[in-house]
C-alpha positions as CSV (number, residue, x, y, z in Angstrom):
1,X,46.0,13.4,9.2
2,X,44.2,9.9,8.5
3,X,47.3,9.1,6.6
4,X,50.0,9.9,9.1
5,X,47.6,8.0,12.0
6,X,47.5,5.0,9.8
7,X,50.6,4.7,9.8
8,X,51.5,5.0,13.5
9,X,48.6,2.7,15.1
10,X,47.6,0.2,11.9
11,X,50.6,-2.2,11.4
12,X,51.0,-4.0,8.0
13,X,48.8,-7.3,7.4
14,X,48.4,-10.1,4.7
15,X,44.7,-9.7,6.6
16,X,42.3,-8.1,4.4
17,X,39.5,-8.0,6.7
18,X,41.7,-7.3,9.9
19,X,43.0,-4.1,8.0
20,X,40.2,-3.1,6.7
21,X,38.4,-3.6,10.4
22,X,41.4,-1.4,11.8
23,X,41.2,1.6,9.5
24,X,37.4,1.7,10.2
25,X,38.0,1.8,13.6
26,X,40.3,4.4,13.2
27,X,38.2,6.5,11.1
28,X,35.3,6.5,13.5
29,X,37.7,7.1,16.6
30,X,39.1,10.2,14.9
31,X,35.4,11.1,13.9
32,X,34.3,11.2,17.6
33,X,37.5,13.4,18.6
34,X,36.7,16.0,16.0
35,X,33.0,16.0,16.2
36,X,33.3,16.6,20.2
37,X,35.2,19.5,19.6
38,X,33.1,21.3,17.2
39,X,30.8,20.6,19.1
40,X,32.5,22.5,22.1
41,X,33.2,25.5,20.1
42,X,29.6,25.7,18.2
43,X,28.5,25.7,21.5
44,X,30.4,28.2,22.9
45,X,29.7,30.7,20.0
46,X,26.0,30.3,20.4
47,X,26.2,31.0,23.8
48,X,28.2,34.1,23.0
49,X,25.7,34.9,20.1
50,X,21.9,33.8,21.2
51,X,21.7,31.9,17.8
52,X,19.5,29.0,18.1
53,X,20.8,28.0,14.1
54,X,23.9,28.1,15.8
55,X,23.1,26.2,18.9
56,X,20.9,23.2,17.0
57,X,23.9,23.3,14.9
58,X,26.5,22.4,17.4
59,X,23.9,19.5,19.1
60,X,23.7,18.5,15.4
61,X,27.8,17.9,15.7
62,X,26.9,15.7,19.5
63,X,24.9,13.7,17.6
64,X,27.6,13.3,14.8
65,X,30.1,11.6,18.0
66,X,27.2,9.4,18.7
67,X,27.0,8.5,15.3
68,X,30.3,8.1,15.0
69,X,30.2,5.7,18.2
70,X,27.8,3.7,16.8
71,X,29.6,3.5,13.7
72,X,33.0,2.3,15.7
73,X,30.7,-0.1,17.7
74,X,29.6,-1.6,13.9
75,X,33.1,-2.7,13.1
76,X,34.0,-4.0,16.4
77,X,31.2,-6.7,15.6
78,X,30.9,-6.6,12.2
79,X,34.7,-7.9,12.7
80,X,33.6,-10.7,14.9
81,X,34.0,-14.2,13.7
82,X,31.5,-16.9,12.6
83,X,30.3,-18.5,15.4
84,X,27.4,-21.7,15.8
85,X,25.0,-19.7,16.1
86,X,26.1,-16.9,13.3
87,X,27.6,-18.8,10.6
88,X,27.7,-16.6,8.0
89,X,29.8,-14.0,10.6
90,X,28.5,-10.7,11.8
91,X,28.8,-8.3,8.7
92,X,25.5,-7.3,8.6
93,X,26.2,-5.4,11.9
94,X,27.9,-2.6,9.6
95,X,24.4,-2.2,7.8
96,X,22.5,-1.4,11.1
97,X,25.2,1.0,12.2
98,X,24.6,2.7,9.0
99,X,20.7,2.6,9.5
100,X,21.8,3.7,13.3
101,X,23.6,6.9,11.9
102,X,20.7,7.8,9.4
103,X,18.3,7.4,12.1
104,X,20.4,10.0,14.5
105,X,20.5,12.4,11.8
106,X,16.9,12.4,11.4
107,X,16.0,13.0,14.7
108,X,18.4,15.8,14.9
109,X,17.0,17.0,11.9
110,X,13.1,16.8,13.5
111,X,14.5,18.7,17.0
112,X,15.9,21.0,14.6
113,X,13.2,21.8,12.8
114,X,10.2,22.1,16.0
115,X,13.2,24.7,17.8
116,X,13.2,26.6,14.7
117,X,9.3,27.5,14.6
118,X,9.5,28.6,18.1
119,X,12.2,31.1,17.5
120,X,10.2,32.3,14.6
121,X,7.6,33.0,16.4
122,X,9.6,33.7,19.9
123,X,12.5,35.6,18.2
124,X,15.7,36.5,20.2
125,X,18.7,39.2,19.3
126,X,21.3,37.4,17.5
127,X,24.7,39.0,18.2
128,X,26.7,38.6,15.2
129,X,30.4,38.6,16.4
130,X,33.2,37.6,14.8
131,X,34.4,35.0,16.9
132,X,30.9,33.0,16.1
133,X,31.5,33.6,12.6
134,X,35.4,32.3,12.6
135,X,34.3,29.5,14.6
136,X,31.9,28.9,11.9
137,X,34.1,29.2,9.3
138,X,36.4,26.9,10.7
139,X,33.9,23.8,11.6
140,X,32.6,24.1,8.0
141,X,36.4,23.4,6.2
142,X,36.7,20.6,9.4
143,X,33.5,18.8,8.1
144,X,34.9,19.1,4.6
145,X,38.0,17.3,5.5
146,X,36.2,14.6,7.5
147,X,33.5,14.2,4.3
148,X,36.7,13.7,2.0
149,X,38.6,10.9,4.4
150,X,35.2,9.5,5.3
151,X,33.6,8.8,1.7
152,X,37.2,8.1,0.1
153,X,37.7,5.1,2.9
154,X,34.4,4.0,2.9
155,X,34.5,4.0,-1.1
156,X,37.7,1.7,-0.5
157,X,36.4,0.0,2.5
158,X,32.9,-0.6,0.8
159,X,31.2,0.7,4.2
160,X,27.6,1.5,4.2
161,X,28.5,3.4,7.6
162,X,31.2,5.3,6.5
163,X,29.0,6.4,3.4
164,X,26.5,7.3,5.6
165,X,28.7,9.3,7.8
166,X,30.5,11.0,4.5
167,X,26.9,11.9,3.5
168,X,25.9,13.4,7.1
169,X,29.5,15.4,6.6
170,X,28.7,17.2,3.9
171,X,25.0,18.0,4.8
172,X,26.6,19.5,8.4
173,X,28.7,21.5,6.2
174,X,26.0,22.8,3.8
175,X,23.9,23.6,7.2
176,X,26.6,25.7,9.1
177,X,27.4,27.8,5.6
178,X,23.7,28.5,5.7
179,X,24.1,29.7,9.4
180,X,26.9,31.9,8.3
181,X,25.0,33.6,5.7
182,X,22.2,34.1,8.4
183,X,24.8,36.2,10.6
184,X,26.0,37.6,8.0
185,X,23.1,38.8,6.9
186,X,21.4,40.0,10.1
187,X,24.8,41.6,10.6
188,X,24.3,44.1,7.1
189,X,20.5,43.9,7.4
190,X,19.6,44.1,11.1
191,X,16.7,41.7,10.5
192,X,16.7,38.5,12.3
193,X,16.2,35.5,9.6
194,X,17.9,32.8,12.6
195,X,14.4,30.8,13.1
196,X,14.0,30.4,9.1
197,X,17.7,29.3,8.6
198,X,17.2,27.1,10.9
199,X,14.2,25.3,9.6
200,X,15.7,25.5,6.0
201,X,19.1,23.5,7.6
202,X,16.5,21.2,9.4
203,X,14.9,20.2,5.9
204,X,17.9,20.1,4.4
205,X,19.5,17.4,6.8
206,X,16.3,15.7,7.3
207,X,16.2,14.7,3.5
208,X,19.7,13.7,3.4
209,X,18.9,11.3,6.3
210,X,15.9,10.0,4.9
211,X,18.0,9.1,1.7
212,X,21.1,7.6,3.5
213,X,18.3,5.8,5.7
214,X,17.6,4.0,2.0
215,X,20.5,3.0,1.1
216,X,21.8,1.6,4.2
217,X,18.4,-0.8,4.3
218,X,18.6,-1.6,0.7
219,X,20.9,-4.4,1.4
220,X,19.4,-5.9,4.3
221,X,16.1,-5.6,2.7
222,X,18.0,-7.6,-0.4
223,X,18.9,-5.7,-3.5
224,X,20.1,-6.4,-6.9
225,X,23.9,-7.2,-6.7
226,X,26.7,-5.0,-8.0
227,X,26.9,-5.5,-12.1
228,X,30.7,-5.5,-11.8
229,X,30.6,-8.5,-9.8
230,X,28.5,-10.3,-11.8
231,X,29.9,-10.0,-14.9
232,X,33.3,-11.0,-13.1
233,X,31.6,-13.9,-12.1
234,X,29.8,-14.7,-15.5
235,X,33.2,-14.6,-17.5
236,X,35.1,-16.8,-14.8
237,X,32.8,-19.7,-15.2
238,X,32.0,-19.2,-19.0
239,X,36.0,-19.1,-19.5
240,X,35.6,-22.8,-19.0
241,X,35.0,-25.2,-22.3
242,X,32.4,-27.2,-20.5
243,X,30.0,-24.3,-19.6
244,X,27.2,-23.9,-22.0
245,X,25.3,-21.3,-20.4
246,X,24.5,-19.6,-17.3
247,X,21.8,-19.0,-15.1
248,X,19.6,-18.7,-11.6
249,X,22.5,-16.6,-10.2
250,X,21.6,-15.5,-6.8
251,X,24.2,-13.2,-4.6
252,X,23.6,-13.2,-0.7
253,X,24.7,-10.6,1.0
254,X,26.1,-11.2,4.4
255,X,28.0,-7.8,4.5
256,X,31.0,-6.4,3.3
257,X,33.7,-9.1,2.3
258,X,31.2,-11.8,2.9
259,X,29.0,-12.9,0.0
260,X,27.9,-16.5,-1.1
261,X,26.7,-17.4,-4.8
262,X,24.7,-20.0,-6.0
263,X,24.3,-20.7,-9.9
264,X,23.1,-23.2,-12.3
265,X,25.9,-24.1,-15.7
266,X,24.5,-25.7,-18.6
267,X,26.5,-28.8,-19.3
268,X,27.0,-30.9,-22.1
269,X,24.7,-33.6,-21.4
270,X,27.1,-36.9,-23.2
271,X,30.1,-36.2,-21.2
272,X,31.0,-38.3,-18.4
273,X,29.5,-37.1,-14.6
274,X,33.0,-37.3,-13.0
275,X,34.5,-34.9,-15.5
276,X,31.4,-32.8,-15.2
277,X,32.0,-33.3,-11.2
278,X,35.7,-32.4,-11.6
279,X,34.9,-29.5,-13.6
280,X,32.7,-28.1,-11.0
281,X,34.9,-28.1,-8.3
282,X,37.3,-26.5,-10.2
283,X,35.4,-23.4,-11.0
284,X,34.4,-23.3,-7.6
285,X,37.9,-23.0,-5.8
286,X,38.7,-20.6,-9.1
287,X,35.8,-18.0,-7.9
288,X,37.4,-18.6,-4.1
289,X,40.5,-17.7,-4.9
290,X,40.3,-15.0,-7.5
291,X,37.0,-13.0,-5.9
292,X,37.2,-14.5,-2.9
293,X,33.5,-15.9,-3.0
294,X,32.3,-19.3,-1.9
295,X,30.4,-20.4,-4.9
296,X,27.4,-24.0,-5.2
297,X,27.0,-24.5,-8.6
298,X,24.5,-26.9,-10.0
299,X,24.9,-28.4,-13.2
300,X,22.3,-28.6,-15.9
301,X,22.7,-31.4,-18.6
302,X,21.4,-30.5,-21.9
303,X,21.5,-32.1,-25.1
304,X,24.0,-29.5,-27.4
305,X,24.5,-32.4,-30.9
306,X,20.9,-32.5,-31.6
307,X,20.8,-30.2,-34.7
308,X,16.6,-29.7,-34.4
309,X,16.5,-29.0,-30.7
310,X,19.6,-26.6,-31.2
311,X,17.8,-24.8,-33.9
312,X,14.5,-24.5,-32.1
313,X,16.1,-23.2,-29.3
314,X,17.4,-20.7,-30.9
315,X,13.7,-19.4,-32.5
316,X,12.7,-19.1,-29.3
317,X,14.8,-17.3,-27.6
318,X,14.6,-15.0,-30.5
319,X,10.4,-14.9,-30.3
320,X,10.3,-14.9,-26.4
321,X,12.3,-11.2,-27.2
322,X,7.9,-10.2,-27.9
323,X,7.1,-11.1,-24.3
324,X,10.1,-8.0,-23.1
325,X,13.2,-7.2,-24.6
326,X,15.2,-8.6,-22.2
327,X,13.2,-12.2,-21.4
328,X,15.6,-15.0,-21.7
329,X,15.3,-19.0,-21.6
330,X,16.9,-22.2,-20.4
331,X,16.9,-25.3,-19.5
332,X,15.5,-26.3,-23.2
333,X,14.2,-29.5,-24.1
334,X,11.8,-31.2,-26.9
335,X,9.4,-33.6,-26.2
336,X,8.3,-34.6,-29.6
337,X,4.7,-36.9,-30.0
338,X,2.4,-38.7,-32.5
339,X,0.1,-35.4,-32.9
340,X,2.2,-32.2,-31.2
341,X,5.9,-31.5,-29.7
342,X,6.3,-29.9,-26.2
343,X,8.7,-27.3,-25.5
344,X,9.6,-27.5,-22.0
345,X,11.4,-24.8,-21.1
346,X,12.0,-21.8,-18.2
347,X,11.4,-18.3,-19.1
348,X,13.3,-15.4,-17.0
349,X,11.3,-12.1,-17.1
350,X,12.9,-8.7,-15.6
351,X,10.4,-7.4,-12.8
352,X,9.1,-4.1,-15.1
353,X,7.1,-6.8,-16.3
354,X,3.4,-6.4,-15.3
355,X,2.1,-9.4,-16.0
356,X,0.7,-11.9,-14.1
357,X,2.6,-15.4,-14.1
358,X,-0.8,-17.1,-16.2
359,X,-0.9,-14.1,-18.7
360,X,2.7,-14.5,-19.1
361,X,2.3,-18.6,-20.1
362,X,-0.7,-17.4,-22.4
363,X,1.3,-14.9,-24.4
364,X,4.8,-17.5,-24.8
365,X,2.1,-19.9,-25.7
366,X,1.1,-17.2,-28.4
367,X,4.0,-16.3,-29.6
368,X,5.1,-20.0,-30.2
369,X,1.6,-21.2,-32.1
370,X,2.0,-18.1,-34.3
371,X,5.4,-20.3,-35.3
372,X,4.8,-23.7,-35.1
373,X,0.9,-24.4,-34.7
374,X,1.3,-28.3,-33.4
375,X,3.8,-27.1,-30.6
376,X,2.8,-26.8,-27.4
377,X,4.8,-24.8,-24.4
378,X,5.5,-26.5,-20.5
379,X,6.6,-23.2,-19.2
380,X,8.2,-22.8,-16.0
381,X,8.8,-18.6,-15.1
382,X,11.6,-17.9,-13.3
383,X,12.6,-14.0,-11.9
384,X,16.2,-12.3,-12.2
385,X,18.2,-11.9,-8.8
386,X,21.2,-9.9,-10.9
């Protein structure tokens, strides 16, 4: 069905972020369609039934339009262009839609759970027709197909509110198969389990809320960027000669299809700053127009024909391996004097390391006296943002 609407309402577009704004809106518009009208029929067969599972259920599927709303609402704005006083555009909008929809399912979840001890305690007939159980049925493979078009698209779309409406599909599905069970069971049984269904479906939502909850504030919060990107990005600019090294690569986020990166390239230090310059640029526009990613790169002269400095180097970024396994260095240099050398140099720790920055200076220190006993260490400690 997504298919076939796609094709009628969202025309054909060199505009990446137009098309993708178009199919999002699309998505949530058909979300809010289907949602009302399982919504009207779980409604109706609770009536018909006196199941409060069934009932909570089909209020669970009103909150899924609102949701679904909010969701539309998100890429509406999200969609918005950069403006004075939002430069960077409005992407992020799409990550508080996301945290809007967790948030809904939550509270559903909580309302769910307190009408579920009163009907334990307050238990009603449940009449186990087989209308309520076809309706059932039904809104169970509906949810199916909208957790299938949701999470695909929102795979493709990299939505954070499409995930989080894929994810609230497929817990809505796993809660009205429990219901079904319930009747089902009551039906063969003739005792009433409805109240402890319910509180069982109210857990079970409630924890898939809390989790979608996390990952939607994980990028607003700041998170480690996606490896695939950055390894993209580390072979584009280390496919140039001129590039010694990499490092202080930083990703901001400013939601999806807008993301700014800032890095430091170790240059050779002899050649000329306008080649250097021209370089630069270069790379730049080549990360624009490949990954579509505005890129500031700083350059970093350092001294690559002197053999002894070269060699050192190379022992230390071989020792600093006894700090953590995955500590690296840059920005090397060699100050030598009359009675010691310094090593001046940055060391990048992952954040497993426990250590506090002047335990961490006392321990390279260490490790380099155990090698070289008149070389002292200028140590600068830098964190990794990828």
């Amino acid at each position: 069905m997504i298919s076939l609407l796609r094709k009628l309402f969202i025309k054909n577009t060199d505009d990446e972020a137009k098309s993708r704004r178009a199919l999002g809106v699309l998505c949530s518009s058909v979300g809010i369609f289907l949602n009302i009208l399982l919504f009207a029929f779980k409604y109706f067969a609770g009536v018909i039934s006196s199941s409060i599972a069934i009932t909570a259920d089909a209020f669970n599927n009103l909150s899924d339009a609102g949701s679904s709303f909010i969701s539309l609402i998100g890429f509406k704005f999200a969609g918005m262009k950069p403006d004075t006083k939002h430069p960077f555009g409005h992407g992020r909008i799409e990550y508080l839609s996301g945290l809007g929809i967790s948030v809904a399912i939550i509270v559903v979840a909580f309302e769910l759970f307190t009408t579920s001890i009163d009907k334990i305690f307050n238990p009603q007939e449940v009449d186990t027709s087989i209308v309520a159980m076809i309706i059932l049925l039904a809104s169970i493979c509906v949810k199916l197909y909208m957790f299938f078009y949701n999470n695909s698209i929102g795979k493709k779309i990299n939505s954070a509110g499409m995930k989080a409406t894929a994810m609230d599909c497929i817990t809505d599905s796993v809660a009205t198969f429990v219901v079904l069970l319930s009747m089902i069971f009551t039906k063969f049984t003739s005792i009433n389990i409805d109240g402890y269904c319910g509180i069982l479906v109210s857990l079970f939502i409630m924890y898939a809320g809390i989790n979608s909850a996390k990952e939607t504030l994980a990028p607003l919060l700041g998170t480690k960027p996606d490896e695939e990107l950055v390894n993209k990005v580390y072979s584009l600019v280390m496919s140039y000669d001129i590039v010694q090294g990499i490092h202080d690569m930083v990703v901001h986020d400013y939601g999806p299809g807008r993301q700014l990166i800032s890095l430091h390239a170790e240059v050779d230090g002899t050649i000329d700053i306008y080649e250097i310059h021209d370089a630069i640029d270069t790379i730049e526009k080549d990360l624009y127009d490949k990954l579509s990613i505005e890129t500031t790169i700083h350059m970093d002269p350092i001294d690559i024909h002197n053999e002894s400095t070269r060699h050192t180097k190379d022992e230390v970024c071989k020792l600093i391996t006894e700090l953590h396994k995955d500590a690296t260095i840059h920005d090397f240099r060699m100050v030598p004097g009359n009675t010691h050398t310094n090593l001046i140099f940055d060391v990048v720790v992952p954040f497993e390391l426990k250590m506090s920055d002047s335990e961490i200076k006392e321990k390279v220190q260490q490790i380099v006296s155990n090698r070289w006993k008149n070389y002292f260490v200028v140590l600068t400690i830098d964190r990794s943002y990828v």
